[in-house]
N, C-alpha and C positions, 0 to 999 in steps of 0.2 A: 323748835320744830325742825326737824330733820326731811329731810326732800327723801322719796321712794320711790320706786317708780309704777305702784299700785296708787300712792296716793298724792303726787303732783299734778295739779292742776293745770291745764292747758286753755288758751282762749279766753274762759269766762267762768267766773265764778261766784254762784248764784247762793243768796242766804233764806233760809225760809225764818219762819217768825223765830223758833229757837234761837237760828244762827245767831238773827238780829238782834236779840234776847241778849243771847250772853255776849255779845260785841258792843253791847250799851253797857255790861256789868263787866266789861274787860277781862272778859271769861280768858283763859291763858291760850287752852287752843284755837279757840277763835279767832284771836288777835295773834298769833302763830300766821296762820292762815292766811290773812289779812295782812301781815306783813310780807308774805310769802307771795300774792300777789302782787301786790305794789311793789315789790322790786322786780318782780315778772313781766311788771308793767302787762298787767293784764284786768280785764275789764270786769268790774265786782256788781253786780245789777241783785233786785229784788221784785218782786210783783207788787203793782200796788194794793195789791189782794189783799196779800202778807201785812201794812200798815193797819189793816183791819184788826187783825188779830194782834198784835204787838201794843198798839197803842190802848193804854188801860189808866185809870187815877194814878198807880202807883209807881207807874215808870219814869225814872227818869230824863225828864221831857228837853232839858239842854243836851244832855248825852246822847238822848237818841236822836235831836237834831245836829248834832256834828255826826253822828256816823251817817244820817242818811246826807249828807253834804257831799261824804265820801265816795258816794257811790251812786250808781245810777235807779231808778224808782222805774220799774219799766210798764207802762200803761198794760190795763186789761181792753186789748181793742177787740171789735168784734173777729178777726181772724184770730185771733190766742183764745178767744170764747169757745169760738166753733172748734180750733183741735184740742183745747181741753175737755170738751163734751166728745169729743171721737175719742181720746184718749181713756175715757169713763167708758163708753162703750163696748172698744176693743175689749177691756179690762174686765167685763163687767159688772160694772159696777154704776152707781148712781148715788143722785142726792148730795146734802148739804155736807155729811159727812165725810167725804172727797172732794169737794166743788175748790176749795181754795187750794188742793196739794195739786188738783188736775191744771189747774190755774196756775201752779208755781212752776209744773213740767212743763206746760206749754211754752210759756215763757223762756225756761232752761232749752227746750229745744229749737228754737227759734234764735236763739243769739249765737252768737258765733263762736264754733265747738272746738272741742270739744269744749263740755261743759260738766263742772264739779260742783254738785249740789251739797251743801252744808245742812243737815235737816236733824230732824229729832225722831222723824219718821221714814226712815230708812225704807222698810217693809213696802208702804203704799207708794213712796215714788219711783220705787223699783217693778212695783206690779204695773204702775202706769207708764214708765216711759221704758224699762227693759235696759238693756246695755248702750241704750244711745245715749244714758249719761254717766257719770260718775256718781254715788250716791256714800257719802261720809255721815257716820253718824257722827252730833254732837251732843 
C-alpha cells in the first residue's frame, strides 16, 4: 500500500460491512489500509449497524472477532439515528434500502475527521454525506 495524497486517511477510519468483509478474509487492500492506520495510530471504528449485515452462518466467526477487538464498534445512539434520517432526507432518499449506509455516514461524520470510509458502495455514501468524507471503494 503506498500512501497518496487522494487516498491517506486522516483521523478515522471507518469500515462498512465489505470493508469488514474482506479484513476478516485478509482481503490485501484492506489490511493495507489497516496497516496503514495503525502505524498512523489512527482510530478504525464501525457502526453497530454494519455487524447486522456482516454477521451470517458462514463467516468466520474467530476472525471476525479478532478484527472487531481491533477496532472500535460505534453504537447507533439516538443522535447518529436522527442525522442519519437527515442525511436520507437531504439526499432524498428513504427506507431500508439506505437506512444502514445513512447509519454508517452518520457515524463517519461524527468521529473525528477527517474521516476515510472503506465501502463497497461508494455511490450511496457519497450522495449521503458529500465531500465531508473520504469514500474508497473496496
Amino acid at each position: 500500500m503506498t500512501r497518496s495524497s487522494a487516498a491517506t486517511p486522516g483521523g478515522t477510519l471507518v469500515l462498512d460491512s465489505e470493508g469488514l468483509a474482506k479484513a476478516v478474509l485478509r482481503d490485501r487492500t484492506v489490511t493495507g489500509w489497516l496497516a496503514l492506520a495503525r502505524a498512523d495510530d489512527l482510530r478504525v471504528i464501525t457502526s453497530a449497524a454494519i455487524l447486522v449485515e456482516v454477521m451470517h452462518p458462514r463467516i468466520n466467526r474467530p476472525a471476525l472477532e479478532w478484527i472487531l477487538s481491533r477496532l472500535v464498534v460505534e453504537p447507533v445512539t439516538e443522535p447518529i439515528a436522527r442525522h442519519a434520517s437527515a442525511l436520507l432526507a437531504d439526499a432524498g432518499l428513504h427506507g431500508h434500502k439506505y437506512a444502514i449506509d445513512a447509519m454508517l455516514g452518520a457515524t463517519a461524520l461524527a468521529a473525528p475527521g477527517p474521516a476515510t470510509v472503506l465501502t463497497s458502495d461508494p455511490e450511496d455514501l457519497t450522495t449521503l454525506c458529500g465531500s465531508r468524507i473520504t469514500v474508497i471503494k473496496v
